[in-house]
C-alpha positions in Angstrom: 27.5 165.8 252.8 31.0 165.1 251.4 33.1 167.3 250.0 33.7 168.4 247.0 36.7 167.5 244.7 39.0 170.7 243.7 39.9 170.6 240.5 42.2 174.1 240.4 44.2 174.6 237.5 42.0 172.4 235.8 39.9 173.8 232.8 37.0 171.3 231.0 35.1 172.2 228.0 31.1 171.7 228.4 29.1 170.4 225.6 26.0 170.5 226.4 22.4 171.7 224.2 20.0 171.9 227.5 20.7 175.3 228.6 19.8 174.9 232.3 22.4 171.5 232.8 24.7 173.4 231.0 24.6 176.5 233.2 24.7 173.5 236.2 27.7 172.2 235.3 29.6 175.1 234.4 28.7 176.4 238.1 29.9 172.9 239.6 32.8 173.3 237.9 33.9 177.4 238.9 32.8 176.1 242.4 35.4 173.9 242.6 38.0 176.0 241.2 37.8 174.3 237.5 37.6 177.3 234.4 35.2 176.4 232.3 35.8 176.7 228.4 32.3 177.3 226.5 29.7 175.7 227.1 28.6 174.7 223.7 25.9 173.3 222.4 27.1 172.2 218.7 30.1 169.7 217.8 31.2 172.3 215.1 31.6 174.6 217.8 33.0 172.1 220.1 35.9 171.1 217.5 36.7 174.7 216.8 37.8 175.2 219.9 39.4 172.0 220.4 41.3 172.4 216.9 42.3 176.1 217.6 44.7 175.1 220.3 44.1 178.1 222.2 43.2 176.3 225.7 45.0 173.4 227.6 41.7 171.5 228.3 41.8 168.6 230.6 39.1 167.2 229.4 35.5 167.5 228.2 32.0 166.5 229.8 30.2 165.6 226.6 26.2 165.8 225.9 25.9 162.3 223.8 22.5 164.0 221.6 23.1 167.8 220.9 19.9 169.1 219.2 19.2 165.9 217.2 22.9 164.8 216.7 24.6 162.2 218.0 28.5 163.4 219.0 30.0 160.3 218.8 32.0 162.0 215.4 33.2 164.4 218.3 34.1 161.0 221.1 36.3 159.7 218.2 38.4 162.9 217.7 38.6 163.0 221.4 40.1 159.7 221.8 42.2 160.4 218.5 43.9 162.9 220.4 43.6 161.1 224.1 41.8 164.1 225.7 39.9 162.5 228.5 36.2 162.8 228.1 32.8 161.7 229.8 29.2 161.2 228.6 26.7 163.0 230.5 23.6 162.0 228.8 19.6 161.2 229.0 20.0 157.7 227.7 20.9 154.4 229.2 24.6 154.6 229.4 24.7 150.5 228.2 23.4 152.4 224.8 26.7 153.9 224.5 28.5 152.1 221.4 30.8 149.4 222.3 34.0 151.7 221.3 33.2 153.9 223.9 33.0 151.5 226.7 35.8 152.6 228.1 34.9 156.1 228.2 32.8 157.2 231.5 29.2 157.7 231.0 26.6 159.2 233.6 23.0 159.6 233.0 21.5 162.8 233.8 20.7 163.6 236.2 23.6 162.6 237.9 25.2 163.5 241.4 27.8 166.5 240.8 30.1 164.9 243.4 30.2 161.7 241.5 31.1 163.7 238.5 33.7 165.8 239.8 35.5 162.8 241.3 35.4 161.0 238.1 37.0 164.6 237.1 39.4 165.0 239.5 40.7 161.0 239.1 41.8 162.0 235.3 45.2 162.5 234.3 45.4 166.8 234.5 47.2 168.3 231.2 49.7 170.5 233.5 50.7 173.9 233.4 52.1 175.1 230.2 51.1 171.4 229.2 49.9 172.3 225.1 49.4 169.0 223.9 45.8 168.2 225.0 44.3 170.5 222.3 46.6 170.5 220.3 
């Protein structure tokens, strides 16, 4: 088994509406050393805290259909303010609208290790490092 990315000093926010991945990743993530903001399962909820400015995120692991909704309203203002994001999602990630292609996309279920890598390989906001959020 290989091991496992640390991602210390790191913190991601989870949006996620199937309770169970949700509780998944936010475990990968402590595990590694990551702190967790949320989850939530709502983009409303998910721009509040991205808009309040009260956490340095280093980036988000974004749900593509929350409830019924589709986030990419949320990818845009992630991109608008070059927080690093991936789609973890049920759908074929070539679904994924052509604006996005850059973005990483993983179809669930995917392999946590592959995920924290992809984590780990993104630009960190830093200590005392504001700007992510906002």
């Amino acid at each position: 088994m290989s091991r496992k990315p640390s991602l210390a000093g790191r913190a991601y926010l989870v949006v996620e509406d199937e309770y169970l991945v949700a509780l998944h990743l936010c475990t990968e993530l402590e595990e590694v050393g990551a702190r967790v903001v949320g989850p939530t399962s709502s983009i409303d909820d998910a721009l509040g805290l991205i808009e309040e400015g009260a956490h340095v995120l280093d980036g988000v692991v974004l749900d593509i259909n929350l409830r019924g909704t589709m986030s990419y309203a949320l990818a845009d203002r992630l991109l608008e303010r070059g927080l690093p994001f991936v789609f973890l999602t049920g759908y074929d990630c070539r679904a994924v609208p052509d604006r996005f292609r850059s973005v990483p996309c993983f179809t669930k279920p995917c392999r946590d290790g592959d995920l924290l890598a992809l984590l780990a390989a993104l630009p960190s906001a830093g200590p005392g490092d504001g700007k992510r959020t906002g």
